[in-house]
C-alpha positions as CSV (number, residue, x, y, z in Angstrom):
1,X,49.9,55.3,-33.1
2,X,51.7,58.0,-35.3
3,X,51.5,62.1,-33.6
4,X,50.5,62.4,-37.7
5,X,47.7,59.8,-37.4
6,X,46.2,61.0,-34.5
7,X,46.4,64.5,-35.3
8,X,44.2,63.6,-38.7
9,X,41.9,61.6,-36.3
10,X,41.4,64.4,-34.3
11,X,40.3,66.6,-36.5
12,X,37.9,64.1,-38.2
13,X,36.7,63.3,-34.8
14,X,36.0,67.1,-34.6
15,X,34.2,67.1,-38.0
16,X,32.0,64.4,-36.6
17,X,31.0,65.2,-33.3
18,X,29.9,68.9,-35.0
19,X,27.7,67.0,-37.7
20,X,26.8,64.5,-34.8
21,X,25.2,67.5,-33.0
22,X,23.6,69.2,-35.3
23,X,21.7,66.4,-37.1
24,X,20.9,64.3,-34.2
25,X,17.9,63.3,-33.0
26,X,19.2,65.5,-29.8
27,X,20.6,68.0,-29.7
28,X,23.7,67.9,-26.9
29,X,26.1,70.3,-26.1
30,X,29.2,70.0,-28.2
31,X,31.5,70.1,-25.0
32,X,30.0,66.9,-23.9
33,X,29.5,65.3,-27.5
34,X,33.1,65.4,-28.3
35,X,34.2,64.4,-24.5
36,X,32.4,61.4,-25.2
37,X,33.4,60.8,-28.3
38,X,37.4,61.3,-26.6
39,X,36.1,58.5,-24.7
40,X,35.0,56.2,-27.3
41,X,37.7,56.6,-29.1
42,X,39.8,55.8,-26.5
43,X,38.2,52.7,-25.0
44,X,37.2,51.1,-28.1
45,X,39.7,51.7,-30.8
46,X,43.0,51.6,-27.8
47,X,43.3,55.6,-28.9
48,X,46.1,55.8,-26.1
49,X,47.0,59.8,-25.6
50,X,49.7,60.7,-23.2
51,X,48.8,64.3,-22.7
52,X,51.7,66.3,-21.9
53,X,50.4,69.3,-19.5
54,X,53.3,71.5,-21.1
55,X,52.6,71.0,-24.8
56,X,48.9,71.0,-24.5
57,X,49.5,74.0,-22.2
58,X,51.3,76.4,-25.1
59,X,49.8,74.9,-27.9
60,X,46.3,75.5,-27.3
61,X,45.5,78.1,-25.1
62,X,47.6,81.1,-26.3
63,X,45.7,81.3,-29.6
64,X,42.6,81.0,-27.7
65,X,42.7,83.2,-25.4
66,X,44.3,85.9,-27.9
67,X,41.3,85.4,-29.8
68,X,39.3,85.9,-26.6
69,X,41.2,89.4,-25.8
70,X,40.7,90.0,-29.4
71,X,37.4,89.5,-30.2
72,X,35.3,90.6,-27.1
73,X,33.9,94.5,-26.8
74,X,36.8,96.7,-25.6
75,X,33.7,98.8,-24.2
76,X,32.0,96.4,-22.7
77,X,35.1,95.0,-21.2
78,X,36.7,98.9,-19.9
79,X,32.9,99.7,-18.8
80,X,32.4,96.2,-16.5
81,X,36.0,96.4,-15.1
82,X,34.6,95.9,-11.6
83,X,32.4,93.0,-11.8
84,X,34.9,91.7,-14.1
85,X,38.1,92.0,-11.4
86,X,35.6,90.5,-8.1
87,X,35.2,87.6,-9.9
88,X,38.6,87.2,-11.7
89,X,40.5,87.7,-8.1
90,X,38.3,88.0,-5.9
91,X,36.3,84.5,-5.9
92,X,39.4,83.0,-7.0
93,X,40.8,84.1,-3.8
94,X,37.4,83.5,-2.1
95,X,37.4,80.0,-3.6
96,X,40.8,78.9,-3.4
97,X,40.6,79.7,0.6
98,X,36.9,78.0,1.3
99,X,37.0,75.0,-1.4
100,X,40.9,74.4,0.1
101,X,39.7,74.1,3.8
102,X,36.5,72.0,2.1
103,X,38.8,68.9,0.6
104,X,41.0,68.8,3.4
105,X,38.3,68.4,5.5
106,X,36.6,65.6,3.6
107,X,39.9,64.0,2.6
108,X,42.0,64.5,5.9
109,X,44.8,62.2,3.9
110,X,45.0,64.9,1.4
111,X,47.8,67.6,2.9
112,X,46.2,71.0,3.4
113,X,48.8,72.6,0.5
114,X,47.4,70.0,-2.1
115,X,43.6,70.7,-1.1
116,X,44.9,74.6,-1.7
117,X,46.7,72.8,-5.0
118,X,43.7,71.4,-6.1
119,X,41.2,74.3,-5.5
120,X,43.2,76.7,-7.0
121,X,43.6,74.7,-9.9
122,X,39.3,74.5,-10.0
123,X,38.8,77.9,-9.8
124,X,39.5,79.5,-13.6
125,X,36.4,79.6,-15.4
126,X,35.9,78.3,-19.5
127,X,34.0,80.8,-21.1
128,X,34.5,78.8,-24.2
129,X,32.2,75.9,-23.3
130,X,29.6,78.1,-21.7
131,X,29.5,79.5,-25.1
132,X,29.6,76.2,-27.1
133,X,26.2,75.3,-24.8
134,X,24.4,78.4,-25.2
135,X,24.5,79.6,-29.2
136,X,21.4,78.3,-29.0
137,X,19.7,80.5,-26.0
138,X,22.2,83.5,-25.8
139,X,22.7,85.0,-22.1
140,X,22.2,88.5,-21.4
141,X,25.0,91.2,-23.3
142,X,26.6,92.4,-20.3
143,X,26.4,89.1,-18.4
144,X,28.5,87.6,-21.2
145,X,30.7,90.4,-21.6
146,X,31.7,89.8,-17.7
147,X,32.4,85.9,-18.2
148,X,34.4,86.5,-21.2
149,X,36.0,89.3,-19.0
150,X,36.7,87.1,-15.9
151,X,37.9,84.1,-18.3
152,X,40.3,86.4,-19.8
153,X,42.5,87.1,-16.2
154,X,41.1,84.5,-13.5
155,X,43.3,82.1,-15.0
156,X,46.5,84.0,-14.2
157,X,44.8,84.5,-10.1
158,X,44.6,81.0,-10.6
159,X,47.4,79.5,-11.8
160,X,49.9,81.9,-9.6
161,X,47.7,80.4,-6.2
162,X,48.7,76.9,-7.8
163,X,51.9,77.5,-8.2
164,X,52.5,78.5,-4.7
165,X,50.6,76.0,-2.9
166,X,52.7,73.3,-5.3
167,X,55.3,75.1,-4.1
168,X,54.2,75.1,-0.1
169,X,53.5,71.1,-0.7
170,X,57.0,70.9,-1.9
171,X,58.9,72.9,0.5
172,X,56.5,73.2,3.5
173,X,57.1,77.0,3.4
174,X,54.9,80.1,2.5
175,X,54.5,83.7,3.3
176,X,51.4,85.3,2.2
177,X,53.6,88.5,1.9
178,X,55.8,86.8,-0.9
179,X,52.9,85.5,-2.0
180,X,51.0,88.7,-2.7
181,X,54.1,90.6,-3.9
182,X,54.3,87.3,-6.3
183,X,50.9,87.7,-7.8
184,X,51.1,91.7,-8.4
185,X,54.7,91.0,-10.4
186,X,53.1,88.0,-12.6
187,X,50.3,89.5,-13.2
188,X,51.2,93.0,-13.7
189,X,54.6,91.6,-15.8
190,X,52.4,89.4,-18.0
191,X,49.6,92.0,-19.4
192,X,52.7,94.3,-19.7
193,X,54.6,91.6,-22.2
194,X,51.3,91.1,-24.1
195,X,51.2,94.9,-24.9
196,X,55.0,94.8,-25.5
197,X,55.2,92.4,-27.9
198,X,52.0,93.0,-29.7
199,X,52.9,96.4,-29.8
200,X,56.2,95.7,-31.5
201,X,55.1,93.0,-33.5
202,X,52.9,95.7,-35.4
203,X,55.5,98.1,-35.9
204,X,57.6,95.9,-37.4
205,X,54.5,94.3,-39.6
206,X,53.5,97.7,-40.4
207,X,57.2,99.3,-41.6
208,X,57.9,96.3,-43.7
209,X,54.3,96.2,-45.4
210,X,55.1,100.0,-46.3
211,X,58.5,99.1,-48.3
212,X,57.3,95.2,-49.8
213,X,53.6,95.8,-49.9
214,X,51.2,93.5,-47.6
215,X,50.7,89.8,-48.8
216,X,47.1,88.5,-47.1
217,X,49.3,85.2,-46.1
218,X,51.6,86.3,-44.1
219,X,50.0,88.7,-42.2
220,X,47.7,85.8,-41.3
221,X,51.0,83.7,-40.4
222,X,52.1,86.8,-38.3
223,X,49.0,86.9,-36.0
224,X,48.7,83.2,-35.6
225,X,52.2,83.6,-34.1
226,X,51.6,86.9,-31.9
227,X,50.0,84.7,-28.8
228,X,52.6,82.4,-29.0
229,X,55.7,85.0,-29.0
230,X,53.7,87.0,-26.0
231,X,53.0,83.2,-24.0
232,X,56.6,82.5,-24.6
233,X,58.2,85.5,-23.9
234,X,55.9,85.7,-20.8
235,X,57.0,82.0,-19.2
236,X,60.8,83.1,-20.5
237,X,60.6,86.3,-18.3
238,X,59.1,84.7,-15.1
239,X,55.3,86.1,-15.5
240,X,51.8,84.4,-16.5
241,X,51.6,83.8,-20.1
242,X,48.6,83.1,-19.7
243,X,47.9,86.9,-19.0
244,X,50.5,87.9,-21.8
245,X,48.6,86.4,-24.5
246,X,45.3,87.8,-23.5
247,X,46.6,90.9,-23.3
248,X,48.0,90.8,-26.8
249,X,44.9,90.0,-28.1
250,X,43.3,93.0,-26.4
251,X,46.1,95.1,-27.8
252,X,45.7,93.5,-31.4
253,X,42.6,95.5,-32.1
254,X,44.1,99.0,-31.3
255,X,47.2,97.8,-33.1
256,X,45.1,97.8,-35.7
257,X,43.5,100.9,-35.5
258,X,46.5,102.9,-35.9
259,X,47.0,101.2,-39.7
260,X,44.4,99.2,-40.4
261,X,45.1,95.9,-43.0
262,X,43.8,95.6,-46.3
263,X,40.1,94.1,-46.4
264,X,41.0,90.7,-48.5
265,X,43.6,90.2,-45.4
266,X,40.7,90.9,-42.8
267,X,38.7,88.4,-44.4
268,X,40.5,86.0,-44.9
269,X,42.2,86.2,-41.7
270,X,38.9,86.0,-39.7
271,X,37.9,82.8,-42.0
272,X,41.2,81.1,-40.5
273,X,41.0,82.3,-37.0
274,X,37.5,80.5,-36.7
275,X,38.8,77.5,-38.5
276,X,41.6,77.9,-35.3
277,X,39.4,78.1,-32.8
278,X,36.7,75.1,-33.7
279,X,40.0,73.0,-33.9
280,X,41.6,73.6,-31.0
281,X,38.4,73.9,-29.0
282,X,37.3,70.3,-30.2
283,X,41.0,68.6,-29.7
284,X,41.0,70.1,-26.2
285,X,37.3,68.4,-25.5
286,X,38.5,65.0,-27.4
287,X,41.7,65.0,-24.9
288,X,39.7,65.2,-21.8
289,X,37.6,62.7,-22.8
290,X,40.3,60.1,-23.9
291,X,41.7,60.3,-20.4
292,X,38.7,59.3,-19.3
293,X,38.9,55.5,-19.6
294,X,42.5,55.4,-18.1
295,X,41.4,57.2,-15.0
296,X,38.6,54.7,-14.3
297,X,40.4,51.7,-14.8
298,X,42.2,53.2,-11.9
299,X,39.7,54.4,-9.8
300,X,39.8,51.9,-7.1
301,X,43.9,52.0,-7.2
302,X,43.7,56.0,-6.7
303,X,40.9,55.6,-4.1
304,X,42.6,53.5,-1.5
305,X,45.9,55.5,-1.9
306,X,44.0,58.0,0.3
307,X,42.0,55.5,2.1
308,X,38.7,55.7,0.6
309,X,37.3,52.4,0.6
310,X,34.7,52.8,-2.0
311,X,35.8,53.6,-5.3
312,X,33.0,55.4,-6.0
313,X,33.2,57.4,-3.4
314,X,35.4,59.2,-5.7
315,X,33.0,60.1,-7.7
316,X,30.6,61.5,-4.7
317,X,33.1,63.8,-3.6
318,X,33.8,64.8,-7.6
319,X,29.9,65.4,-7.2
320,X,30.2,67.4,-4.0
321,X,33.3,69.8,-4.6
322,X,31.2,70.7,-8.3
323,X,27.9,71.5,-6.2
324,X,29.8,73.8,-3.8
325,X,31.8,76.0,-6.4
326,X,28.8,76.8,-7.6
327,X,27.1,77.5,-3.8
328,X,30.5,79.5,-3.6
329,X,30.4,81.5,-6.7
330,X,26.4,81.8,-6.0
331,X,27.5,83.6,-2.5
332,X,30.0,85.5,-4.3
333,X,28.0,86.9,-6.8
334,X,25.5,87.8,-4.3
335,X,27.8,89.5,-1.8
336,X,29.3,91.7,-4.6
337,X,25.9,92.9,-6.1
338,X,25.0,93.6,-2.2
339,X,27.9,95.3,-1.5
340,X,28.0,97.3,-4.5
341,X,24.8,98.8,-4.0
342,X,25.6,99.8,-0.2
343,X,26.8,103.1,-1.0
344,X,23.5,104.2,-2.9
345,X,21.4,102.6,-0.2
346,X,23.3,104.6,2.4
347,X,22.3,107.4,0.4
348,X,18.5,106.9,0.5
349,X,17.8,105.8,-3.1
350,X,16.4,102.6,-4.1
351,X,18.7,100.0,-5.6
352,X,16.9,96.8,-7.0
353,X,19.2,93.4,-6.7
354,X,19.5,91.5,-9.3
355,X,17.0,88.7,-10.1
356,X,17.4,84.7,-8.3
357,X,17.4,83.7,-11.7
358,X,20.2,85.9,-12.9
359,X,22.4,85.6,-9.7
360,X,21.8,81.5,-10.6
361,X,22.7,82.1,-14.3
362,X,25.9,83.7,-13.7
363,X,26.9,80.9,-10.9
364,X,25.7,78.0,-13.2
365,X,27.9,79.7,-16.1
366,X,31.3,79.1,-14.1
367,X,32.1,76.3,-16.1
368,X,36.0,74.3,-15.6
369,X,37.7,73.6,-18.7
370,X,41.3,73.7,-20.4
371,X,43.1,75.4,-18.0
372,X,42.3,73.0,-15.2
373,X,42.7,70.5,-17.2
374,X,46.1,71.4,-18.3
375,X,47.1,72.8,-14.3
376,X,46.3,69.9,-12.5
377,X,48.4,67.3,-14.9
378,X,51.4,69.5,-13.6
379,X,51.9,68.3,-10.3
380,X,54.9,66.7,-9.9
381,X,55.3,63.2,-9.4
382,X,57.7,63.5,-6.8
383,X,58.8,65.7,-3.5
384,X,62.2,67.4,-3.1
385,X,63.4,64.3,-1.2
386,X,62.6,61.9,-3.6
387,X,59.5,60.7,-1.9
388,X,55.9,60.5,-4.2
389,X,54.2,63.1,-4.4
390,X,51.0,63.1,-2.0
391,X,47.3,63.0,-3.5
392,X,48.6,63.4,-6.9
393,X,46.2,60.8,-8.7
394,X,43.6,61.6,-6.4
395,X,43.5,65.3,-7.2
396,X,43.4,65.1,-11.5
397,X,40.7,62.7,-10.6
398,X,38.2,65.0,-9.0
399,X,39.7,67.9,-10.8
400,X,38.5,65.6,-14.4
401,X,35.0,65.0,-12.5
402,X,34.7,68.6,-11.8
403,X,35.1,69.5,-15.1
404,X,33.2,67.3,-16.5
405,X,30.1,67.6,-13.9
406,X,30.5,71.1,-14.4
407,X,30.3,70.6,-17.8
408,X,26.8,68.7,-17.4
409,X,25.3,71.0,-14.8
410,X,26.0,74.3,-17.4
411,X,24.0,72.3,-20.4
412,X,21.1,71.2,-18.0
413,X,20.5,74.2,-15.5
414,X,21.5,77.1,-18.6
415,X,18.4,76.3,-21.0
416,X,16.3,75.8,-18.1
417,X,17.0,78.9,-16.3
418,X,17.3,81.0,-19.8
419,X,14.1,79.5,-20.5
420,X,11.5,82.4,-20.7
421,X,14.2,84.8,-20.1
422,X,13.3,88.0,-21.9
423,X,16.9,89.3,-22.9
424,X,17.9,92.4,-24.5
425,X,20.5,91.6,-26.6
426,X,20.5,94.8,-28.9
427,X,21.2,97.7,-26.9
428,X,20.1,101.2,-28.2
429,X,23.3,102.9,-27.7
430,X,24.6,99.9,-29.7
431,X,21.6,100.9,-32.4
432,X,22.3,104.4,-32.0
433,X,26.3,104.6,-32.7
434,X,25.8,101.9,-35.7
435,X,23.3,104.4,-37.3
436,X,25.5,107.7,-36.5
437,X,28.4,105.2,-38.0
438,X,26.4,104.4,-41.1
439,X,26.1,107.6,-41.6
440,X,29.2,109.2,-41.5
441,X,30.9,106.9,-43.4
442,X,28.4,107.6,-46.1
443,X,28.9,110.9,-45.7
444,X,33.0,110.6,-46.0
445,X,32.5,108.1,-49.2
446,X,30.1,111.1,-50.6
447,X,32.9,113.4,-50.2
448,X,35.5,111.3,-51.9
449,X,33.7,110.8,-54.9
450,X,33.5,114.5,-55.2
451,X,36.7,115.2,-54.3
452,X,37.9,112.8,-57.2
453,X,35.8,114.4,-59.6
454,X,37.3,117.9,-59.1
455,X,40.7,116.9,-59.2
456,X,40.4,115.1,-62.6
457,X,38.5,117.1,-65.1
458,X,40.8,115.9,-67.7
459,X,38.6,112.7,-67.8
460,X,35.4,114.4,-67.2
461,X,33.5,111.6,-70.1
462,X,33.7,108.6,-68.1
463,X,34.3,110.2,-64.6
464,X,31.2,112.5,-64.5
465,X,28.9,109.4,-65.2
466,X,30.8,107.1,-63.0
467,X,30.5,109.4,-60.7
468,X,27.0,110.6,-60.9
469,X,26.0,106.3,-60.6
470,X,27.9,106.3,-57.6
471,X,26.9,109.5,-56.0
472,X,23.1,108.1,-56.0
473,X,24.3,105.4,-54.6
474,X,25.6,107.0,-51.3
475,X,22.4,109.9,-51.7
476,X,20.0,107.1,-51.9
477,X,21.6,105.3,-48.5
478,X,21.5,109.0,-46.6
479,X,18.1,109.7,-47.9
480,X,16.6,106.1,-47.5
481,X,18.7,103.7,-45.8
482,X,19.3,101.5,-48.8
483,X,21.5,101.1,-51.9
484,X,20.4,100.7,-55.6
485,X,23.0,100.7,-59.2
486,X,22.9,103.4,-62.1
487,X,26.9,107.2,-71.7
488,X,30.3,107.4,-72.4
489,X,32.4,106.3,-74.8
490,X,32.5,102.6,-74.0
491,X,30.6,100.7,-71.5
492,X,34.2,98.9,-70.3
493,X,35.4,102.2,-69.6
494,X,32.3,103.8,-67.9
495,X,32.3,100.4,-65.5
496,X,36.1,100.6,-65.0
497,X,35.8,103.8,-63.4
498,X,32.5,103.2,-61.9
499,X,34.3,100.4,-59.8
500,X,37.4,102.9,-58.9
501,X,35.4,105.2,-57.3
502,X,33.3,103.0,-55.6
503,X,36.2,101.3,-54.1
504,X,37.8,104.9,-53.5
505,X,34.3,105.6,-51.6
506,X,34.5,102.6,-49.5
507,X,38.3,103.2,-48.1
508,X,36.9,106.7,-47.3
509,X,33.9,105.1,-45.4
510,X,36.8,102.7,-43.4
511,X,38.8,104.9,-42.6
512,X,35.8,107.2,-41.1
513,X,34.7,104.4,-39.5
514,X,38.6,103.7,-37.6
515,X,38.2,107.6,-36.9
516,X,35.1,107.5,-35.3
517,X,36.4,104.2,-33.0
518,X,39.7,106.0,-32.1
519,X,38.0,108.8,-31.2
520,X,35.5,106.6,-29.0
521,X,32.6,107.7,-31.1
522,X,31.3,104.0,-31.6
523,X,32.2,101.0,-29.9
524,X,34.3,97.8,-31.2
525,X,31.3,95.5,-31.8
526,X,30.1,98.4,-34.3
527,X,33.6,99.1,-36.0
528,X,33.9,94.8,-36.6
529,X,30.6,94.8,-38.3
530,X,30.5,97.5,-40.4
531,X,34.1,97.2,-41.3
532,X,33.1,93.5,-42.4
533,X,29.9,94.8,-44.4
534,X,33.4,97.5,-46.5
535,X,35.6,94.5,-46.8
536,X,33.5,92.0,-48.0
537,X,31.8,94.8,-50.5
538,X,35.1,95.6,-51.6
539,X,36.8,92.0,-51.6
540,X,33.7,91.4,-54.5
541,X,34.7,94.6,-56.3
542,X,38.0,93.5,-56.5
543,X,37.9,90.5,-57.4
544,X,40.1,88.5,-55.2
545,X,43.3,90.5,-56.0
546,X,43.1,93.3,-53.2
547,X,46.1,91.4,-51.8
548,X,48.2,91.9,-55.1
């Protein structure tokens, strides 16, 4: 089959397996749905997909987890830096070590630097499916924040432990010294090229919009390609990618504060990015599925390469290795919370732990996805002395079944532990900083209008009238909270410069808005939301041709 053809059946399979889930009779999680689907296609219709780990690897992450870095509450994330680095390091680390000495000891035919292979490779989280399965029952705020935070930099903790136990399976050497010193540069190296090029990337953007003007298209091209030149330039210099195109992401919204784009670019920019992101989510889902049918038909091939006699044995210990992440990750969570409130209990005060059925929520959320997926299909296929690589089927096979039983665990245990769940999903500070916002960017589109009216008395018919309609407009929203409409010469005239200054208002009440967020006044979720409210207000004023 044509790349061309199945590209367009992809993305029709997408189409589906959204309308398939949202008009059937139940209503499954869309992770699941379109793995299934991947399947079906692939057993019934011969949809044969040679996935190839490197493509799949910088096509579809990058953009995602820019978007990640992009989208999620600088606040939130700065604020729960903590939580955020135990679980992004340390339970990787805790996991890689526990789960490593846990396959070797049920698969004693597996070499102890492929278990360590295989457990790193399980341990980055998927924030994206854990979101997919709860839009329905939304966890708690800061609970999410600190899953989309881990997501963001346990990959790069995971994928450097892979690539040195591939690398110890290989050569039979390793030195947890190097090892460390390793991690620290790859890490460290890859947020730094994020920043780097994001940071250059907008300079350059913003000195040639100031001499040609800024086209809505292609500033959208120019941040669809911003992950990919920070993944790139990440894997060309030797670091984690990975981290470099988070990081850009992160570093896109304060880009952006420092010359904000025009508000037909921000909306239609944000209309494409979503469009991105149900694409690639769905192709990544419909991929694991297809190799689904392949790796069954070889089940009992890949089981007695390692000796186990019954294929489905396989299966057991893909069973087994997904109950005890989450045991681990359960134990993890529960060590930190204890350990972080040791220092006010050695102080006399009284620290309450967190609920069982929070503890379980954030365990059962540590769902496997894409970047195992993509890891664990680079093993090599042989050793340095030619010889075939040991374990290699075995491992994608329980690394699949752990994603997938992951997967099903997540949409089973989530709604049932959310259920009942009283969660607080506004905050008042949140409430608190939207209404100062509100206000002061009233305020500075109050003062604009006037300002314009003093500095153009030479058009005082139209302007005064204009300007009075307006000026009730903004009086009304500081005296009441909402927004109502108001002669000259002609009425063409009198609306002309009614929409001037309203448009005039609303760049003062952005740019207040940017103030306030550089200055830390309001948080990023508030900036996003009221700067949407402006754009789209101003997009209709317009007309379309804010761009032009």
């Amino acid at each position: 089959m044509s790349t061309i053809l199945v590209v367009l059946v992809l993305l029709l399979a997408v189409v589906v397996s959204t309308f398939v889930g949202r008009l059937g009779p139940v209503r499954l999680p869309l992770p699941l749905l379109q793995i299934g689907l991947g399947a079906a296609l692939a057993s019934t219709l011969g949809f044969e997909l040679a996935l190839d780990p490197h493509v799949f690897l910088t096509l579809f992450i990058p953009p995602l987890l820019f978007l990640d870095g992009w989208r999620i509450p600088k606040g939130a994330l700065f604020a729960n830096w903590l939580p955020i680095v135990a679980l992004a390091i340390g339970l990787v680390l805790f996991s890689v070590v526990a789960m490593g000495n846990l396959i070797h000891w049920l698969l004693p035919v597996v070499p102890l630097a492929v278990a360590f292979a295989l457990a790193a490779i399980l341990s980055p989280t998927d924030p994206v499916a854990v979101s997919a399965m709860t839009a329905g029952a939304p966890l708690p705020s800061r609970l999410l924040h600190i899953l989309e935070g881990e997501a963001l930099l346990n990959d790069a903790t995971g994928l450097v432990c892979f690539s040195f136990a591939v690398a110890a399976a290989m050569t039979g050497a390793f030195s947890l010294g190097e090892a460390s010193a390793r991690f620290l540069l790859v890490a460290g190296g890859g947020v730094l090229v994020g920043v780097v090029v994001t940071w250059v990337i907008g300079q350059i953007n913003r000195l040639l919009v100031h001499y040609s003007g800024e086209d809505p298209a292609i500033a959208i091209i120019v941040s669809l390609l911003i992950p990919f030149a920070a993944f790139l330039a990440g894997e060309r210099l030797h670091v984690s990618g990975i981290l470099a195109a988070a990081a850009a992401g992160v570093c896109m919204h304060y880009v952006e504060l420092s010359g904000p784009a025009q508000a037909v670019t921000r909306t239609q920019r944000s209309a494409v990015w979503d469009t991105v992101q149900v694409a690639l989510n769905g192709i990544i889902f419909l991929l694991l599925g297809a190799q689904l049918p392949g790796m069954l038909d070889r089940l009992p091939e890949v089981a007695g390469s390692i000796g186990v006699a019954d294929p489905w044995c396989m299966l057991g210990y893909a069973i087994l290795l997904t109950l005890a992440l989450g045991l681990l990750r359960f134990a993890w969570v529960l060590l930190y919370h204890y350990a972080a409130s040791l220092p006010s209990r050695l102080q006399g005060e009284r620290h309450t732990m967190p609920s069982f059925r929070l503890l379980a929520i954030k365990a059962t959320a540590g769902v496997r996805g894409a970047i195992t997926l993509a890891g664990i299909l680079t093993l090599p296929m042989a050793l340095t002395d030619g010889s075939v690589f040991p374990a290699r089927d075995a491992a994608i096979l329980l690394a699949m079944g752990v994603i997938i039983g992951s997967l099903v665990i997540a949409s089973i245990g989530l709604p049932l532990l959310m259920r009942g769940l009283r969660v607080d999903l506004q905050h008042g500070s949140h409430e608190d900083g939207e209404s100062m916002a509100r206000i002061a960017a009233a305020e500075a589109g109050l003062r604009r209008i006037l300002s314009l009216l003093a500095d153009e008395p030479a058009r005082a018919a139209c302007l005064d009238e204009a300007g009075a309609h307006v000026q009730d407009l903004y009086r009304r929203r500081l005296d009441y909270g909402e927004s109502a409409a108001g002669g000259c010469g002609g009425l063409g005239d009198l609306l002309a410069e009614e929409r001037r200054l309203r448009l005039e208002a609303l760049s003062a009440e952005r740019e207040q808005l940017f103030r306030l967020r550089r200055s830390r006044s309001i948080d990023c979720h508030v900036l996003r939301k009221l700067v949407r409210e402006i754009d789209l207000l101003e997009v209709s004023l317009s007309g379309g041709d804010a761009g032009h």
